[in-house]
C-alpha angles and dihedrals in degrees: 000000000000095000089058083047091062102045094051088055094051084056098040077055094042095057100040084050084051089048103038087046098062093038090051089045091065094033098093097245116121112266123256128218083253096054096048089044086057094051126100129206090250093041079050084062106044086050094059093042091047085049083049102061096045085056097048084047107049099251110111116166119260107245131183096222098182081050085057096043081056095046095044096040084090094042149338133230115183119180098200139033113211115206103191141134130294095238111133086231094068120061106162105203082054099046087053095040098238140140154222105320097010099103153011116230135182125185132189126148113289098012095251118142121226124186094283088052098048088048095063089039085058085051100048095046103036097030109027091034101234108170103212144031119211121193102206130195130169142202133280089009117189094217098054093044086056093046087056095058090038091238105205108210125144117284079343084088100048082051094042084050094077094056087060090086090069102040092058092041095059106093124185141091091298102154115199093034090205141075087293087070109068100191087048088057095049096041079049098055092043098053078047088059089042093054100040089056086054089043091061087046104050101032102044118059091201112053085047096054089048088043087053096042094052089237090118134024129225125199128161114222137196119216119197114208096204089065119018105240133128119223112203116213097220 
């Protein structure tokens, strides 16, 4: 009998932790190694879609970010790693509506991942514990524009390179086939996304092995800068 009772109080425990957890992880306050432990790769993403649409409807949570800067300086405990472009008009922290310790986030023009990229990602998945990784493009992005007229400028080309991918993959009646074709840019920018996510596959032995094990999620996003939204690629 005591031993039932018992039972029943571990799971009584177990529930109001699962509940509290997901109420503390979208209360503002910095997460804590307990809340991201509780977080799954689906509850990652409706995090950041729920983020999204405060941030879409004018209703932002209100954060004490020096608080945060306080309760982080011992530890962090991110629950998702954001890959995305390096376009002023897309910070990601701002665009989700998160704040200090709540994601990992690496930009560079054109949101691909090289060597140096996926090795941070490994970190911040098998090591910090982050929970999902999210590929972001936008629209009307500078760097793929660029990659579709093949823009020569300095290191700028070697970067633009590893958009080409992309550019050649897109099939379809795009004419012109450069930035002066809008569709082109944005079929462009998604097929970047879609590779991206096959690149990290297929290039880090880690991140595959924890993908394939369920331990961590993956999802590629669009975000529009006319609006604000994010568009997953599920």
């Amino acid at each position: 009998m005591k031993k039932n009772r018992g039972k029943v109080l571990w799971l009584a425990m177990a529930v109001l932790f699962a509940i509290t957890g997901a109420a503390h992880a979208d209360s503002g306050a910095a997460l804590t190694k307990e809340v991201q432990a509780s977080i799954t790769s689906g509850k990652a993403l409706e995090m950041l879609k729920q983020g999204n649409q405060r941030f879409v409807g004018g209703q932002a949570e209100k954060r004490d970010f020096l608080a945060q800067v306080k309760q982080t300086s011992g530890g962090q405990f991110p629950f998702a790693a954001i890959v995305s472009c390096l376009d002023s008009r897309v910070p990601p922290e701002i665009v989700f509506d998160r704040g200090i310790g709540d994601l990992f986030v690496a930009r560079v023009a054109g949101n691909f991942v090289n060597d140096d990229i996926l090795g941070s990602l490994e970190y911040a998945a098998r090591v910090a514990g982050a929970k999902l990784i999210v590929i972001m493009g936008h629209t009307e992005c500078g760097a793929v524009k660029g990659a579709c007229d093949s823009a020569q400028l300095g290191l700028l080309t070697a970067t633009l390179a590893n958009i080409n991918p992309a550019v050649n993959s897109v099939q379809g009646d795009y004419t012109p086939r450069s930035s002066k074709n809008t569709d082109f840019v944005q079929a462009v920018a998604e097929k970047n996304v879609e590779l991206t996510m096959g690149k990290l596959r297929d290039r880090s032995v880690v991140l595959r092995g924890m993908l394939d094990k369920g331990e961590i999620g993956m999802v590629g996003a669009m975000y529009d800068v006319s609006t604000g939204k994010v568009a997953f690629l599920e």
